[in-house]
C-alpha positions as CSV (number, residue, x, y, z in Angstrom):
1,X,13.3,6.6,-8.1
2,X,11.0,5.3,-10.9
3,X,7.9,7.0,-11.2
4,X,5.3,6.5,-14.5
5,X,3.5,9.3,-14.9
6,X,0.0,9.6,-14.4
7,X,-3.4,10.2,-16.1
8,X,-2.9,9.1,-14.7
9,X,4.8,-15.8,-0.6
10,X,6.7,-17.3,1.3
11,X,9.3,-19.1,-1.5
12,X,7.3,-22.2,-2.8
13,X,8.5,-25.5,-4.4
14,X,5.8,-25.4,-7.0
15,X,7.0,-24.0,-10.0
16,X,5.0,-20.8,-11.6
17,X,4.5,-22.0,-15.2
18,X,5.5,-19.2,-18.0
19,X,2.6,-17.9,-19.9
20,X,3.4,-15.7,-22.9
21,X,1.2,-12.2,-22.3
22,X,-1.7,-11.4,-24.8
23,X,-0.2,-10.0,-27.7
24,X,-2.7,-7.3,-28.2
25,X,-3.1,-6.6,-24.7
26,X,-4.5,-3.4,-23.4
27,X,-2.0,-0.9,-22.2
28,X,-2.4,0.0,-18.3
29,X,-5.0,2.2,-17.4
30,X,-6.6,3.4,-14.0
31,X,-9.5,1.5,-13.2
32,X,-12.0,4.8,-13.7
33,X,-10.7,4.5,-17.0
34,X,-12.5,1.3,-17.8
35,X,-16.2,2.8,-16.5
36,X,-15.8,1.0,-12.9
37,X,-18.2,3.4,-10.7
38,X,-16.2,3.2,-6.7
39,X,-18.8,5.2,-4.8
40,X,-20.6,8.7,-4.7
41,X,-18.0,10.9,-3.1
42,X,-15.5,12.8,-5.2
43,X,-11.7,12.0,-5.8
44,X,-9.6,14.7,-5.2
45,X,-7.5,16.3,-7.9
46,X,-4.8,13.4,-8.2
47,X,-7.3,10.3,-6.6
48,X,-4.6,9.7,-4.9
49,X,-3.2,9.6,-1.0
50,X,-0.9,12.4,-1.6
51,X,-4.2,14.7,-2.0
52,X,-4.4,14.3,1.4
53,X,-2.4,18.0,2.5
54,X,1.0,17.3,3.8
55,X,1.4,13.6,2.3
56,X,4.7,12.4,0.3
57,X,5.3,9.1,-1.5
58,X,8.6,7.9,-2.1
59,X,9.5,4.9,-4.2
60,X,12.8,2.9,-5.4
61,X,12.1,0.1,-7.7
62,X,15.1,-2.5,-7.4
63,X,14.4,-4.1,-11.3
64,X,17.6,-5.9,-12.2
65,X,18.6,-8.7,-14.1
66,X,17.4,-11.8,-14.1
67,X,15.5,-12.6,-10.9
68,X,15.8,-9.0,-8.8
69,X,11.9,-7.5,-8.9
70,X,11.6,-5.9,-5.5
71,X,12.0,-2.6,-4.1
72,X,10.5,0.4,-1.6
73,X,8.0,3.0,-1.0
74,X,7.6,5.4,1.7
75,X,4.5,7.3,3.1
76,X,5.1,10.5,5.2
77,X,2.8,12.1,6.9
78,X,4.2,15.5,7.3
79,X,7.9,17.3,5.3
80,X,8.5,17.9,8.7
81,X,10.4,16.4,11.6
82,X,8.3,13.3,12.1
83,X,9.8,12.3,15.6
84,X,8.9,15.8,16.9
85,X,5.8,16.5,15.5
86,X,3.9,13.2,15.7
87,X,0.7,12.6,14.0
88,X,-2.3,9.9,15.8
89,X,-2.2,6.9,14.3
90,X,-3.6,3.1,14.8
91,X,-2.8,-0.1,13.0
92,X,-5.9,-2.5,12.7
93,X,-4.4,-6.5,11.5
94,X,-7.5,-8.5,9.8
95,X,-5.6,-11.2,10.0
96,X,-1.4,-11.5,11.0
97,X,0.7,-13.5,9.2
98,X,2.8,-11.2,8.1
99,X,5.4,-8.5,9.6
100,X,5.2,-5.2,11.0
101,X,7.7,-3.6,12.4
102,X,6.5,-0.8,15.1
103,X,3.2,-2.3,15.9
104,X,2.9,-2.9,19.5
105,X,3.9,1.1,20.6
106,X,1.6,1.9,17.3
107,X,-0.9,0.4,19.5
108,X,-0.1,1.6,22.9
109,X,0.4,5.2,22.1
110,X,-1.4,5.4,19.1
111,X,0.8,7.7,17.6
112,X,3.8,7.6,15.0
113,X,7.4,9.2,15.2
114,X,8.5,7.7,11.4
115,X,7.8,7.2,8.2
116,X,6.0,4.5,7.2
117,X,7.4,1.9,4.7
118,X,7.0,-0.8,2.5
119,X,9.0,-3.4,1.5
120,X,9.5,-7.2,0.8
121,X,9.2,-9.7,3.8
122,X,12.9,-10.5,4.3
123,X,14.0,-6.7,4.1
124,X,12.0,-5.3,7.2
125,X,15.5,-5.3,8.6
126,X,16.5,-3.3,6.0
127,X,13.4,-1.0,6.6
128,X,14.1,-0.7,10.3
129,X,17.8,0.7,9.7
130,X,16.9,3.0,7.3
131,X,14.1,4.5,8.7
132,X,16.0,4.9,11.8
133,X,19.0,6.5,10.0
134,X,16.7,8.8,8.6
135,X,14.9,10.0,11.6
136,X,18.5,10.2,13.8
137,X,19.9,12.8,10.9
138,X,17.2,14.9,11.0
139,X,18.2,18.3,13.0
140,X,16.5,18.7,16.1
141,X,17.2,14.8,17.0
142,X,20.7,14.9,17.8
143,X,20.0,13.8,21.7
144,X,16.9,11.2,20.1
145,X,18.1,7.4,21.6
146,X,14.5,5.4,20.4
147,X,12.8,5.4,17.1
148,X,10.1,3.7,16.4
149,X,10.6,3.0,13.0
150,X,6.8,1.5,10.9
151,X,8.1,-1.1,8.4
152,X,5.3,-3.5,6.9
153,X,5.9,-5.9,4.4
154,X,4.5,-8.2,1.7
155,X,6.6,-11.6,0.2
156,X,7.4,-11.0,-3.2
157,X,9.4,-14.3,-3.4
158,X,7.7,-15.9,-6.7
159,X,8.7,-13.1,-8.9
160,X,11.9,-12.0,-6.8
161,X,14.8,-13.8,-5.3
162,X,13.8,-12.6,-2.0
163,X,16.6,-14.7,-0.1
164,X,18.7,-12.2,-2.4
165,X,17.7,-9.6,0.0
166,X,19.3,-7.1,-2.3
167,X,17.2,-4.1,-1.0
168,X,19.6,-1.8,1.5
169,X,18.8,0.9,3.9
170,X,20.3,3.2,2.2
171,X,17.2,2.5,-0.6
172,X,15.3,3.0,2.6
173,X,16.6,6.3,2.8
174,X,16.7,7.3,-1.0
175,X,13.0,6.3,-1.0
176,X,12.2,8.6,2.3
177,X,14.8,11.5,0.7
178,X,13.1,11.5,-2.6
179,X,9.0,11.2,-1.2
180,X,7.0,14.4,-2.6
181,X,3.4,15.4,-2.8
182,X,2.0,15.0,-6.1
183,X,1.1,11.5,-8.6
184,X,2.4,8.6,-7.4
185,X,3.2,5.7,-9.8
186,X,1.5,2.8,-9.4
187,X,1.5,-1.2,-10.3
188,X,4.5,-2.7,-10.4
189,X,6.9,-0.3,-8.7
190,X,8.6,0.5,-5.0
191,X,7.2,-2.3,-2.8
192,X,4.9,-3.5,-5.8
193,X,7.3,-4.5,-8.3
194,X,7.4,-8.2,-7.5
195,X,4.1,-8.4,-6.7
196,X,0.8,-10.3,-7.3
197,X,-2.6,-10.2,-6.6
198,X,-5.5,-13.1,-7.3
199,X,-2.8,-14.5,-9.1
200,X,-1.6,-11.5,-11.6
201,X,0.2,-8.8,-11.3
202,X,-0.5,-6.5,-8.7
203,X,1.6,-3.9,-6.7
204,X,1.0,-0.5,-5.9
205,X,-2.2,1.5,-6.2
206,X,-3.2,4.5,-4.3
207,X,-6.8,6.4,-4.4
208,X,-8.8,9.4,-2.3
209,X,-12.1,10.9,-1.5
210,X,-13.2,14.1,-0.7
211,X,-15.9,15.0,1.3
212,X,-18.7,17.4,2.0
213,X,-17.0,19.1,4.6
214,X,-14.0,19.9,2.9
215,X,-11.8,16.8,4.5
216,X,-10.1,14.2,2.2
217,X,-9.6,10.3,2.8
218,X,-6.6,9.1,1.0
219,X,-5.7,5.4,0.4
220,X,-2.0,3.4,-0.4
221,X,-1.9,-0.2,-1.3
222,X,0.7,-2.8,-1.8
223,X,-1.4,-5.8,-3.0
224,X,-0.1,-9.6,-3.0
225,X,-3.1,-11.5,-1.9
226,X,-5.4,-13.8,-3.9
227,X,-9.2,-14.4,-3.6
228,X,-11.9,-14.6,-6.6
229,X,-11.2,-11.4,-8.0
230,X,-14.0,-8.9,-8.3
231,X,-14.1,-5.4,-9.8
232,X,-16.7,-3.2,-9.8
233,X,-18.9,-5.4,-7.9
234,X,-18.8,-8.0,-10.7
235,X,-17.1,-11.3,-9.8
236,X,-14.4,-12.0,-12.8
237,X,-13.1,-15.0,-11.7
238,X,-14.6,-17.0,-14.5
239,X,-14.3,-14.9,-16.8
240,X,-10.6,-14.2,-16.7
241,X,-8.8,-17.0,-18.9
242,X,-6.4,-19.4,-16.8
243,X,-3.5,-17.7,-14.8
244,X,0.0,-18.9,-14.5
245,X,0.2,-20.2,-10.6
246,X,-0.5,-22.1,-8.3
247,X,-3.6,-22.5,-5.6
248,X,-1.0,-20.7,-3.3
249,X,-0.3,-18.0,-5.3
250,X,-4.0,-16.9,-6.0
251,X,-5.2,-17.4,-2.4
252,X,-2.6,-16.6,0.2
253,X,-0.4,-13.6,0.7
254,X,-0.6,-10.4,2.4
255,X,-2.2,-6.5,1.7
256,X,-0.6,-3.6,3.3
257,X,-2.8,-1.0,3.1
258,X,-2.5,2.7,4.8
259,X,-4.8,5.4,5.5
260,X,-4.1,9.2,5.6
261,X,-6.8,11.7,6.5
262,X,-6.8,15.6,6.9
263,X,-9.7,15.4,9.1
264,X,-8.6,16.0,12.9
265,X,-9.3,12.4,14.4
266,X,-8.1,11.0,17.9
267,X,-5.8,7.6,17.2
268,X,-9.3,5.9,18.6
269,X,-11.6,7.1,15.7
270,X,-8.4,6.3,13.5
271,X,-8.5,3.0,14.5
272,X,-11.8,2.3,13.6
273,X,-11.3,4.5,10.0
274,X,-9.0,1.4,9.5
275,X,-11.2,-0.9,10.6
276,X,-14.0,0.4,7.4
277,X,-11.0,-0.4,4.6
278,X,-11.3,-4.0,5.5
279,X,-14.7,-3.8,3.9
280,X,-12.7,-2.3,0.4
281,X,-10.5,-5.5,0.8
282,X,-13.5,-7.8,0.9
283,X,-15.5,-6.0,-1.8
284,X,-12.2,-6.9,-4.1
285,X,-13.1,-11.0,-3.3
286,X,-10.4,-11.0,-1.1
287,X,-10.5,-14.5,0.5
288,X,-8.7,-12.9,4.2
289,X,-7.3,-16.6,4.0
290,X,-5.0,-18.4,6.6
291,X,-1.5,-17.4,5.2
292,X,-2.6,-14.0,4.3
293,X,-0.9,-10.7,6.3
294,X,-3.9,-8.1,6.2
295,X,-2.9,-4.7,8.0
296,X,-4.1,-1.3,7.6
297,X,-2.3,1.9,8.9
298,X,-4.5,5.1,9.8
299,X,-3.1,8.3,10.5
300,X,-4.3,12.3,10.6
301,X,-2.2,15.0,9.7
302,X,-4.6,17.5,10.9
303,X,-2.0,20.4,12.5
304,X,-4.5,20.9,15.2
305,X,-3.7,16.9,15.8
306,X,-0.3,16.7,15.6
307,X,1.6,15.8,18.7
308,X,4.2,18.6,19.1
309,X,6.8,19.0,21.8
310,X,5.0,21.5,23.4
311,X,1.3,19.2,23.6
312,X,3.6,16.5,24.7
313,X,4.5,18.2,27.6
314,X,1.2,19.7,29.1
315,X,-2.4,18.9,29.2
316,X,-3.8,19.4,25.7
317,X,-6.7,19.6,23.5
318,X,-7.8,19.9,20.0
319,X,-10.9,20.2,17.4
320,X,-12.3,16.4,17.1
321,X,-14.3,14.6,14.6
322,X,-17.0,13.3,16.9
323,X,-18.3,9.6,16.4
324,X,-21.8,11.0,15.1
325,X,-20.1,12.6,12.1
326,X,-17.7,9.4,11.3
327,X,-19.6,7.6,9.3
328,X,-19.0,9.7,5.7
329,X,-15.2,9.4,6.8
330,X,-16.0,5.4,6.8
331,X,-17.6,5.5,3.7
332,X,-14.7,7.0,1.6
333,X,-11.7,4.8,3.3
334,X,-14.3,1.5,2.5
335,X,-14.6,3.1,-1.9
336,X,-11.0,4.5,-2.0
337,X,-9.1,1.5,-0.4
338,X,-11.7,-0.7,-3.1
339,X,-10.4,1.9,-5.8
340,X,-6.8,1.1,-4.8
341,X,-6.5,-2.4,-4.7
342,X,-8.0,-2.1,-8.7
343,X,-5.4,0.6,-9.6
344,X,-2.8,-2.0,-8.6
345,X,-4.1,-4.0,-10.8
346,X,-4.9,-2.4,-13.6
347,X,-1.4,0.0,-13.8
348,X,0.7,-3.3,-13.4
349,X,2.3,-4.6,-16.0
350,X,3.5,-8.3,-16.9
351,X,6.6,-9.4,-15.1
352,X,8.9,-12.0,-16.0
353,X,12.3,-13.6,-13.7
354,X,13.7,-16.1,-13.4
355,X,13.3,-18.8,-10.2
356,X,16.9,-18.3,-8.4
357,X,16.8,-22.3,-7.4
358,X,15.7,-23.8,-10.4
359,X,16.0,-21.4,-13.3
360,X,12.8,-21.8,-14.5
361,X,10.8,-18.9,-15.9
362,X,8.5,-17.0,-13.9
363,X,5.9,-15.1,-15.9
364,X,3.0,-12.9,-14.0
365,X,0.4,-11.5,-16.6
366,X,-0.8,-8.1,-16.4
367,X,-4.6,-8.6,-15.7
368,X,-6.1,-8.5,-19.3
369,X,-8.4,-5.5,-19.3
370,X,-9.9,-6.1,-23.1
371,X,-12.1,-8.9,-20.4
372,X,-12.6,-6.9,-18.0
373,X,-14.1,-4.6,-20.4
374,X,-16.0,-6.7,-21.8
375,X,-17.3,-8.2,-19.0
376,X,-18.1,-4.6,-17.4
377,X,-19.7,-3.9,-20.6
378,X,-22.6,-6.7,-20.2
C-alpha cells in the first residue's frame, strides 16, 4: 500500500499530446491550504471520511513501468464482520454510464454486507472476486453462499493500459487487509492513480464535517470527469493555461463518490444524504455530461443502525434522525463532497505513460496551483 502522508475513458483514438509540467510548479497541497473557504461547519480532526468512527481506507497503487497507472481503494464501514453486521445504505446514480457492481440489492434492501471498492472500469471483475474472497474467509461465514460484493469504477484508460487489466483480486484483498482509520492519501493513488479530472490530474480526495450535534459527514472521491472547472466558487476555466487532451477527456468520464455518516439514519434518509452531494459535484462545474458515470454511496455506521443477526431475525427498532433535522446533515455532504473533489485535485501530481497502441506519450499536468492562487487572490 502507498500512502503520502498528510498535512496533510473509455480508450480513445485521439492521441493526448505530451505537455512538459511547469518547472517551478507548486508542490501539492490540500485545497484549505490555498484559502478556498468550503462552508461554515467544522472538519473533523483529519477532514477526512475516516473521521467518521469505525471507517477504514485501504489503497494499492499499481504504478509500474511504462504504461501501468491504475490501482484500488477500499472503504469499510465497520473492522467488523461486514456480512453479519450490515450497515443501511443507498446508492443514488446522477447519471449511469458507468459500472456498479452490487447496485440493484443496494437498492432493494438498502443495506450493505461488503466492502466497498474502487477500481478501474475493466477490473470490476477483479473487484467482485476479491471482495467476495474477502468476505467468505472471514470467521463466522463459513456456511455464507451470497455476497453482495459493492465494486464501482471509473475508466482510467488514457493514462493506463486498461486492456492490461493488470489489477488482481488478490490487490482487492491486500487493499481490504491493509484499510485502517486514520489519513488517507490522496491524488493520484489506489483507484486515482490513472486519473483525470477537467482534463488534469485528478484521483482521490476525501473530506468531513462535523456537526452541532456531535455527528460527522465524511466524504471519498475518485474523480475522472470534466466540466469547466470551478474552485471555490470561482470559475477557472479561463484562467488555467491550455491542457493536454482532448474535448473528451475534459468533458466525459465518471465520479464515484461515497458517503459515510455516524448519525443513525434509515437507508431512506441515506438515500436522499446522497442525493445533497450531487450539489458538491455541480458546484465543482461538473458538466453531468452524456458519457459521464456519476454515483454516490451513503451509508451509517451508527451501532444502534447496524443490521445484526439478531435485528435481522425479529421486529426491530432504533434511534432515527428524523426528516426535520436532516437538512444540516445535507448541508455538510453538499461542502465536504465540494472539498473532495478539490483535494483530488490539488494532491495529484503530474503523470506521464505511455499509449500501449501507439507509444506515444501521455502527459496529465498536475493542476497548476501558483493560478489558482492567483486567481483566488483577486
Amino acid at each position: 500500500m502507498f500512502r503520502r502522508a498528510l498535512p496533510a475513458l473509455l480508450p480513445t483514438l485521439i492521441v493526448v499530446l505530451a505537455v512538459a509540467a511547469p518547472a517551478a510548479a507548486d508542490p501539492p497541497t490540500r485545497a484549505r491550504g490555498l484559502g478556498i473557504a468550503f462552508g461554515t461547519l467544522p472538519t473533523g480532526p483529519l477532514n477526512a471520511i475516516t473521521d467518521v468512527p469505525g471507517v477504514r481506507v485501504g489503497q494499492v497503487t499499481r504504478r509500474e513501468g511504462a504504461s501501468i497507472r491504475t490501482g484500488v481503494t477500499a472503504i469499510l464501514p465497520h473492522g467488523g464482520n461486514l456480512f453479519q453486521d450490515k450497515v443501511p445504505a443507498a446508492i443514488v446514480v446522477a447519471n449511469g454510464f458507468g459500472k456498479l457492481a452490487g447496485l440493484s440489492q443496494v437498492q432493494e434492501l438498502g443495506e450493505i454486507e461488503a466492502p466497498v471498492v474502487l477500481t478501474n472500469t475493466l477490473a470490476v471483475a477483479e473487484g467482485i472476486a476479491g471482495s467476495v474472497e474477502w468476505s467468505l474467509a472471514q470467521p463466522g461465514n463459513e456456511r455464507v453462499r451470497s455476497v453482495n460484493a459493492i465494486v464501482g469504477e471509473t475508466n482510467d484508460g488514457e493514462l493506463n493500459d486498461i486492456r492490461a487489466r493488470m489489477v488482481t483480486k488478490a490487490d482487492v484483498r491486500r487493499a481490504i487487509e491493509t484499510a485502517v482509520a486514520g489519513p488517507v492519501a490522496e491524488g493520484a493513488v489506489g483507484a486515482g492513480t490513472g486519473t483525470m479530472a477537467f482534463g488534469w490530474k485528478g484521483g482521490i480526495g476525501t473530506a468531513s464535517r462535523r456537526l452541532p450535534d456531535g455527528s460527522t459527514v465524511g466524504v471519498l472521491v475518485q474523480s475522472n470527469f470534466g466540466g469547466a472547472l470551478r474552485l471555490g466558487g470561482r470559475d477557472l476555466s479561463a484562467a488555467l493555461p491550455p491542457t493536454a487532451g482532448t474535448l473528451r477527456s475534459k468533458v466525459d468520464g465518471s465520479i464515484m463518490i461515497v458517503v459515510a455518516t455516524d448519525a443513525p439514519l434509515s437507508d431512506r434518509n441515506l438515500r436522499r444524504l446522497a442525493f445533497r452531494a450531487f450539489a458538491g459535484l455541480a458546484r465543482t462545474g461538473s458538466a453531468f455530461s452524456n458519457g459521464s458515470g456519476d454515483y454516490a454511496i451513503a451509508f451509517s455506521t451508527a451501532d444502534a443502525a447496524r443490521r445484526t443477526p439478531a435485528r435481522r431475525s425479529a421486529v426491530a427498532s432504533f434511534p432515527e434522525v428524523p426528516n426535520d433535522l436532516m437538512t444540516p446533515l445535507f448541508i455538510a455532504v453538499t461542502d465536504a463532497t465540494e472539498e473532495a473533489i478539490a483535494n483530488s485535485l490539488t494532491m495529484a501530481e503530474t503523470t506521464t505513460s505511455r499509449d500501449a497502441v501507439t507509444g506515444e506519450t501521455v502527459t496529465v499536468r498536475a493542476l497548476p496551483l501558483d493560478v489558482v492562487r492567483r486567481e483566488l487572490a483577486k
